[in-house]
C-alpha positions in Angstrom: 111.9 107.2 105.4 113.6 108.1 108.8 117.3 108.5 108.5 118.2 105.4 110.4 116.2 103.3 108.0 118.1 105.4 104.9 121.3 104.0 106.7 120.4 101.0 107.2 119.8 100.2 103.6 122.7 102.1 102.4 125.0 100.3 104.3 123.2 96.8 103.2 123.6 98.3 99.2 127.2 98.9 99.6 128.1 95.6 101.2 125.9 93.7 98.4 128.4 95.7 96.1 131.6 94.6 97.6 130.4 91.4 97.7 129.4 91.1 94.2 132.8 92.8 93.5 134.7 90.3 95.0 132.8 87.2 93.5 134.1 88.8 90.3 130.8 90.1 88.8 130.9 92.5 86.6 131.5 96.3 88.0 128.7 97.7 86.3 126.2 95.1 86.2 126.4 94.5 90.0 125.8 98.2 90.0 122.6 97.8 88.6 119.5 98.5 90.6 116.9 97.6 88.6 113.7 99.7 88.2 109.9 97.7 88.0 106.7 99.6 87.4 104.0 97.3 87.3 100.2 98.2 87.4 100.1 95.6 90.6 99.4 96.6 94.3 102.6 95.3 95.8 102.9 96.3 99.8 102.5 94.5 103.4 99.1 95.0 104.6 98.1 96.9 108.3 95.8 94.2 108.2 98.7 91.3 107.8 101.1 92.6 110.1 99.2 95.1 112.1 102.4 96.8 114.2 103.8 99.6 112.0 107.6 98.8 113.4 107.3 95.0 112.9 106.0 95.9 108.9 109.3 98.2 108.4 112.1 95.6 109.8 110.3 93.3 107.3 110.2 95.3 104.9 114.0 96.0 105.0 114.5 92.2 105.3 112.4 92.0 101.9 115.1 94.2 100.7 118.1 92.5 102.1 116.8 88.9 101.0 116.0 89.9 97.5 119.5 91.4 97.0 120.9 88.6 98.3 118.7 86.2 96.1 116.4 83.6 95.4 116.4 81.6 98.1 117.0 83.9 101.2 113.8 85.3 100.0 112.1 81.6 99.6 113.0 81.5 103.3 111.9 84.7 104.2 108.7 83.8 102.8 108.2 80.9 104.7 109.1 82.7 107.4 106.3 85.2 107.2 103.8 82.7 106.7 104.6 80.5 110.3 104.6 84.0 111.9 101.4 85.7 110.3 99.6 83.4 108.2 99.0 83.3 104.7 100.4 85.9 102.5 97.9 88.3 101.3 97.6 88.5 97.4 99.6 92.0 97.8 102.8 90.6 100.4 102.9 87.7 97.6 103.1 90.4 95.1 105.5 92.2 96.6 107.8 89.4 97.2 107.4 88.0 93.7 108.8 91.8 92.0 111.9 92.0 94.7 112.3 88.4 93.2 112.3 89.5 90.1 115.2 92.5 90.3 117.8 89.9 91.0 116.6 88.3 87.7 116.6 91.4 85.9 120.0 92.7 87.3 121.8 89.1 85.4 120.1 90.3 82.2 121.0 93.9 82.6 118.2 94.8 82.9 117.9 98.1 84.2 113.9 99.3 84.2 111.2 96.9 83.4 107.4 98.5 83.0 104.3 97.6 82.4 102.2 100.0 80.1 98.7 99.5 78.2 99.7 96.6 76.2 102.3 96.1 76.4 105.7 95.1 78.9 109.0 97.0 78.0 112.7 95.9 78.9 115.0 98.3 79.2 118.7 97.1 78.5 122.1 98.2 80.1 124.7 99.3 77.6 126.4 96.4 78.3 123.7 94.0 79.0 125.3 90.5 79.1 122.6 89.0 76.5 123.2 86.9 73.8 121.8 89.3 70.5 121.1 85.9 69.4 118.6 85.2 71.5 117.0 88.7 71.3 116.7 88.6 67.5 115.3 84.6 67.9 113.2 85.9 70.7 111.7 88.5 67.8 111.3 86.4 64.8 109.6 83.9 67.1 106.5 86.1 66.8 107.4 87.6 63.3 103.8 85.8 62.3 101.9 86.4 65.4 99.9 89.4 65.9 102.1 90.3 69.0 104.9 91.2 67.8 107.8 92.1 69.9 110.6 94.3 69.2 113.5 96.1 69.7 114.1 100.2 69.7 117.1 101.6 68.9 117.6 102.8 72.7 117.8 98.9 73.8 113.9 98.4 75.2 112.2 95.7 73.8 108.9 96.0 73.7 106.9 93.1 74.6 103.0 93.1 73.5 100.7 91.5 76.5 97.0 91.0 76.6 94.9 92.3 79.6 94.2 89.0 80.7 97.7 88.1 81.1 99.4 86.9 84.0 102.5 89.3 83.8 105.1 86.7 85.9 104.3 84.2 83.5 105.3 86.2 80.9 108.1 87.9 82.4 109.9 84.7 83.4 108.9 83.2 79.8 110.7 86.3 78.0 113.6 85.8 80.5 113.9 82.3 80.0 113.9 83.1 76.5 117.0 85.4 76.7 119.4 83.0 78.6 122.5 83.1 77.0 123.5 80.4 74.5 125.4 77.4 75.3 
């Protein structure tokens, strides 16, 4: 990463901050930068957008939009695909996981991973989740076979099958956690 580019997005972090900061969100969760490993390629191809220039300033818009959230990355998407066509399975990947740390960041979420079989959570100290809907969320599938759970560090573990489509099932586990009326 060149220096300019290492500017570039510092500068971008800090003013999401004060942003966040003034909307009133919480200190600490708008501090949250959350990590996702996930056994998917996730990249823009040489093949998609073949100058290596053009593929870095969208790649720091990637970063910009999905910081700013849902929808500036919606239109960024749209975006690439008047420009260069259809997204390749990977760009669509890619887009779909920066999607998914804005998600994660409301949940305090701070590290989601995928391992063998299984997807694991990793909470914030203060993650702004109901524990109601964490411990409904686990006797849900107290009679399954998949079991999920909670460790005493705050990661639940979510069993998932090879076959699984793993955005599905993140956004049904989110979904699942939404706070209580």
């Amino acid at each position: 990463m060149g220096y300019d580019l290492y500017l570039e997005l510092l500068q971008s972090t800090v003013a999401e901050l004060k942003k966040k900061a003034e909307q009133g969100e919480d200190a600490d969760q708008a501090a949250i930068d959350p990590e996702i490993n996930l056994h998917l390629a996730a990249f823009l191809p040489e093949s998609y957008i073949a100058d290596t220039s053009q593929r870095y300033h969208i790649y720091r818009r990637i970063s910009a939009a999905g910081s700013q959230g849902p929808d500036e990355l919606a239109d960024l998407r749209e975006e690439l695909e008047d420009r260069y066509g259809n997204l390749p399975r990977e760009a669509g990947t890619l887009l779909q996981i920066i999607g998914l740390k804005h998600q994660l960041r409301e949940f305090g979420i701070q590290k989601l991973e995928q391992g063998p079989r299984a997807l694991v959570f990793s909470f914030a100290d203060n993650a702004p989740v109901d524990p109601r809907s964490i411990l409904e969320l686990i006797e849900s599938t107290a009679r399954d076979k998949t079991v999920i759970r909670l460790t005493p560090d705050q990661r639940l573990v979510v069993p998932i099958e090879e076959s699984t489509d793993i955005f599905l099932k993140i956004r049904d586990i989110l979904s699942r956690l939404k706070k209580n009326p």
